[in-house]
C-alpha positions as CSV (number, residue, x, y, z in Angstrom):
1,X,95.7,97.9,81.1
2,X,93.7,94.8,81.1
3,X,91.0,93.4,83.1
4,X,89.5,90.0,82.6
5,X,86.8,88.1,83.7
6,X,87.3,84.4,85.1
7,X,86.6,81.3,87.0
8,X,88.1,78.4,88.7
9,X,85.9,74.8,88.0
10,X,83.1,77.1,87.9
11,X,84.6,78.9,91.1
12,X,84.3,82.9,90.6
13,X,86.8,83.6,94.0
14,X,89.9,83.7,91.6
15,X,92.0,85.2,94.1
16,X,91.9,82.5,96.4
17,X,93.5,80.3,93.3
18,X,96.1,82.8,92.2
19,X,98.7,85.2,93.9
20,X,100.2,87.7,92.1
21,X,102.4,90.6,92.5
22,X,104.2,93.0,89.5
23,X,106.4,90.6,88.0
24,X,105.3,87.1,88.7
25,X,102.2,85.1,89.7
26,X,101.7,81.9,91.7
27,X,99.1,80.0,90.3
28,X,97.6,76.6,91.2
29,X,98.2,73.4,89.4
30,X,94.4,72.8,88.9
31,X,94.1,76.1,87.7
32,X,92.8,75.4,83.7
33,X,95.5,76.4,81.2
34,X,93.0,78.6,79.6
35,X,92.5,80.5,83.4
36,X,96.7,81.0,83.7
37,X,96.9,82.6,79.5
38,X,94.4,85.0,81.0
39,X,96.4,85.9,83.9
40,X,99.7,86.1,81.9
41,X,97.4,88.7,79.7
42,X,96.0,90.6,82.1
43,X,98.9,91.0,84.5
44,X,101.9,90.6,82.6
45,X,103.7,88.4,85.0
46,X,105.9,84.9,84.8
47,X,103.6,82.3,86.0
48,X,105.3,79.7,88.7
49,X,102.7,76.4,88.8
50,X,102.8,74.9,92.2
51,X,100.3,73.9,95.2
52,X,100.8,75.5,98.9
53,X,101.4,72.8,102.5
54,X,99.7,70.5,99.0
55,X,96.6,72.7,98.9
56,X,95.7,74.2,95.1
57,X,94.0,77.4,97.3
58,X,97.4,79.4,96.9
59,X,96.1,82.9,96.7
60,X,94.6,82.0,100.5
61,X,98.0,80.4,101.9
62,X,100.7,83.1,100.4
63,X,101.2,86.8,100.6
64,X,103.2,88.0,97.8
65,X,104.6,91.6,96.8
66,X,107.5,92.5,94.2
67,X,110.1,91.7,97.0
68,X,108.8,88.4,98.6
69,X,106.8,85.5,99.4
70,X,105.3,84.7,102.8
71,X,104.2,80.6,103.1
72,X,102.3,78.9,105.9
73,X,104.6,76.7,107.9
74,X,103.4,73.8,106.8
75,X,104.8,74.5,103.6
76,X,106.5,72.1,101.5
77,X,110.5,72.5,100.9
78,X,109.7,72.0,96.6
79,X,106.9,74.6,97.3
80,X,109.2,77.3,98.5
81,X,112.2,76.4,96.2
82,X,110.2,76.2,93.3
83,X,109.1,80.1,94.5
84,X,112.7,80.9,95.7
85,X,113.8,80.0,91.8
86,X,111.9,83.7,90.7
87,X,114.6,85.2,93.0
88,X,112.4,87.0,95.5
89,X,112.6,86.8,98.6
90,X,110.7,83.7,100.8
91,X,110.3,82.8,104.2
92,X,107.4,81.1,106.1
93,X,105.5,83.1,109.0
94,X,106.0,82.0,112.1
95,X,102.2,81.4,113.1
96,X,99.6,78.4,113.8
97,X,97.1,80.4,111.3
98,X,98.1,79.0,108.1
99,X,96.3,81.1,105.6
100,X,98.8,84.1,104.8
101,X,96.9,85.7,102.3
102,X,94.2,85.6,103.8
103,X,95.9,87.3,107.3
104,X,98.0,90.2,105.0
105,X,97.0,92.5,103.1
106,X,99.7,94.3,100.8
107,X,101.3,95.7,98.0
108,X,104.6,97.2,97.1
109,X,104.7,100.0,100.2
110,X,104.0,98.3,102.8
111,X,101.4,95.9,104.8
112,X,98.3,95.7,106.9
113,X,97.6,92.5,109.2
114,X,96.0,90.5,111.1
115,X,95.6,91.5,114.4
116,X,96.3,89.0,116.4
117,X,99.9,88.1,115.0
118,X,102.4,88.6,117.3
119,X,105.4,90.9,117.3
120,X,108.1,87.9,115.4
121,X,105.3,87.7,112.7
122,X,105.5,91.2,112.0
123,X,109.1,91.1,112.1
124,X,109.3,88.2,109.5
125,X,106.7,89.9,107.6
126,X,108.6,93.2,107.4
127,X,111.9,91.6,106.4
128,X,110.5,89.3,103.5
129,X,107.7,91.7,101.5
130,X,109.4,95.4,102.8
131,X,107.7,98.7,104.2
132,X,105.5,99.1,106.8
133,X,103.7,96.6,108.6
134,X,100.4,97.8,111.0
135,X,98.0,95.5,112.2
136,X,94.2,96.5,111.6
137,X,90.8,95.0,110.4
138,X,88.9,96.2,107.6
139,X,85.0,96.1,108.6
140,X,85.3,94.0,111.3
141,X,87.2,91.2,109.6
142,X,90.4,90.2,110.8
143,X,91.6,88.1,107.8
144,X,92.4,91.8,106.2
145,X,94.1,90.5,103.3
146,X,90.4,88.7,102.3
147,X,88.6,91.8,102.7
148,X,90.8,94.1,100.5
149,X,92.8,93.9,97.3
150,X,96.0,96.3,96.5
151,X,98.1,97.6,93.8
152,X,100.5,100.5,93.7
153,X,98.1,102.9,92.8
154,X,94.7,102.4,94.5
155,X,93.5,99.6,97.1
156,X,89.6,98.1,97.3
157,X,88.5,96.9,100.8
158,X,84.9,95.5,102.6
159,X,81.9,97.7,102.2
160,X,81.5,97.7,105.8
161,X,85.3,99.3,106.5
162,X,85.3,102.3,108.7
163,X,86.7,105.9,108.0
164,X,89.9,105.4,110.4
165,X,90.4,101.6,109.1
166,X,90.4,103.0,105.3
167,X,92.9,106.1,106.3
168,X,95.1,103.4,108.0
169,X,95.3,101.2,104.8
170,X,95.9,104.4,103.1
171,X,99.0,105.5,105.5
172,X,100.3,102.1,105.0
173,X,100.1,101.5,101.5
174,X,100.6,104.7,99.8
175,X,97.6,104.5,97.9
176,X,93.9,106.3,97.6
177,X,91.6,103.5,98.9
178,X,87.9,102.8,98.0
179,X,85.2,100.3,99.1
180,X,83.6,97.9,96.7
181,X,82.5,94.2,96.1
182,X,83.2,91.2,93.9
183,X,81.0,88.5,92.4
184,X,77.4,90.2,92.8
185,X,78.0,92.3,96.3
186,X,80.4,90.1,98.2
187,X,82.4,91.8,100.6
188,X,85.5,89.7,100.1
189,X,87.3,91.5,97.5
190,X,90.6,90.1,97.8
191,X,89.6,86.2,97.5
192,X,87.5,87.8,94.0
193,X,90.9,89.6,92.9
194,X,93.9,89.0,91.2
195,X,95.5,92.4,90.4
196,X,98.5,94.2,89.9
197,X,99.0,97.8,88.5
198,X,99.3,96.4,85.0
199,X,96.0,94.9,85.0
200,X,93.3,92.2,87.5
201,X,91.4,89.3,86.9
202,X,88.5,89.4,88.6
203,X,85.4,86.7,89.3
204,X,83.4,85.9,86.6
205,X,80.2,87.1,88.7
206,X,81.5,90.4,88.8
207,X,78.9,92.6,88.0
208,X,79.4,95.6,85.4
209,X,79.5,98.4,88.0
210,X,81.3,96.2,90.4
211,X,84.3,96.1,87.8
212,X,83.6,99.9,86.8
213,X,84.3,100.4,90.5
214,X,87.2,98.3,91.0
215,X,88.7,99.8,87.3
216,X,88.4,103.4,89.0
217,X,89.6,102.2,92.2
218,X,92.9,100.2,91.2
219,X,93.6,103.4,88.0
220,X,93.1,100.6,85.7
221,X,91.8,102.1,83.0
């Protein structure tokens, strides 16, 4: 297991500039080259290079598990062939909120979402990553898949989630769940993430019991 410390151009909110799952990792093209060795270490993935609808934030504007990949629909056709290539699964959600990973959080068992995407986006969403899909919130914060981070072995959501929101993620991930923060005590874990079960980078901010937290959390050590 290997967990390392990083930034983006002096941003610590690494998982807004990286999506990963088990086997590969979408990673922004201004992403420094030292940045991507560290998530090729840590994670053990192939690393695809591309931007998302021509944005570099692509660990805000995809979901992405072992089966699929999830784009906004404003997502470019060399974008979505160029993730298509890894031989996953791909499809773009059928919703005016363009920020998927921001709107889903998941991992290999199943999904939680947004709450206010409609029946078809489940449906989509179901099809492309697998499992279940449940709507929910995670401390009042609707964009779940900001507020938490997932492997297949433990999940970290916002300090401020509830008892019934943390059994929910729980039920629909398979996996113990724990709160935490990122990046000296912010609540967004996922945009400070990048993790699989093989290892995470996380913000360079990340404080030493943050990490010790999020090690624990995720089985990482």
């Amino acid at each position: 297991m290997t967990v390392v410390k990083a930034s983006v151009h002096g941003d610590p909110n690494v998982g807004a500039w990286v999506a990963a799952s088990e086997e590969y990792a979408i990673v922004a093209p201004k992403v420094p080259d030292d940045v991507v060795e560290r998530v090729e270490e840590a994670l053990d993935v192939e690393v695809v290079r591309t931007t998302v609808a021509g944005s570099n934030l692509v660990g805000a504007l995809l979901a992405v598990n072992s089966n699929g990949a999830l784009f906004p629909r404003h997502a470019r056709e060399h974008e979505i062939r160029a993730v298509r290539e890894l031989g996953v699964e791909v499809d773009v959600l059928p919703s005016k909120m363009n920020a998927v990973g921001n709107l889903v959080l998941t991992n290999d068992h199943g999904a939680l979402v947004h709450p206010d995407l409609d029946d078809h986006a489940l449906e989509v969403i179901e099809s492309v990553l697998g499992g279940k899909v449940v709507r929910g919130e995670l401390g009042g914060v609707k964009t779940v898949g900001s507020a938490g981070v997932a492997n297949s072995k433990g999940a970290v959501v916002h300090p401020g989630a509830t008892e019934e929101e943390m059994e929910r993620v729980s039920e629909v991930l398979g996996v113990d769940v724990e709160v935490g923060t990122v990046n000296r005590g912010s609540p967004y874990v996922g945009v400070g993430v990048v993790v699989n079960s093989k290892g995470a980078v996380v913000g360079e901010d990340t404080t030493g019991p943050e990490l010790a937290r999020l090690e624990d959390a995720l089985y990482l050590i």
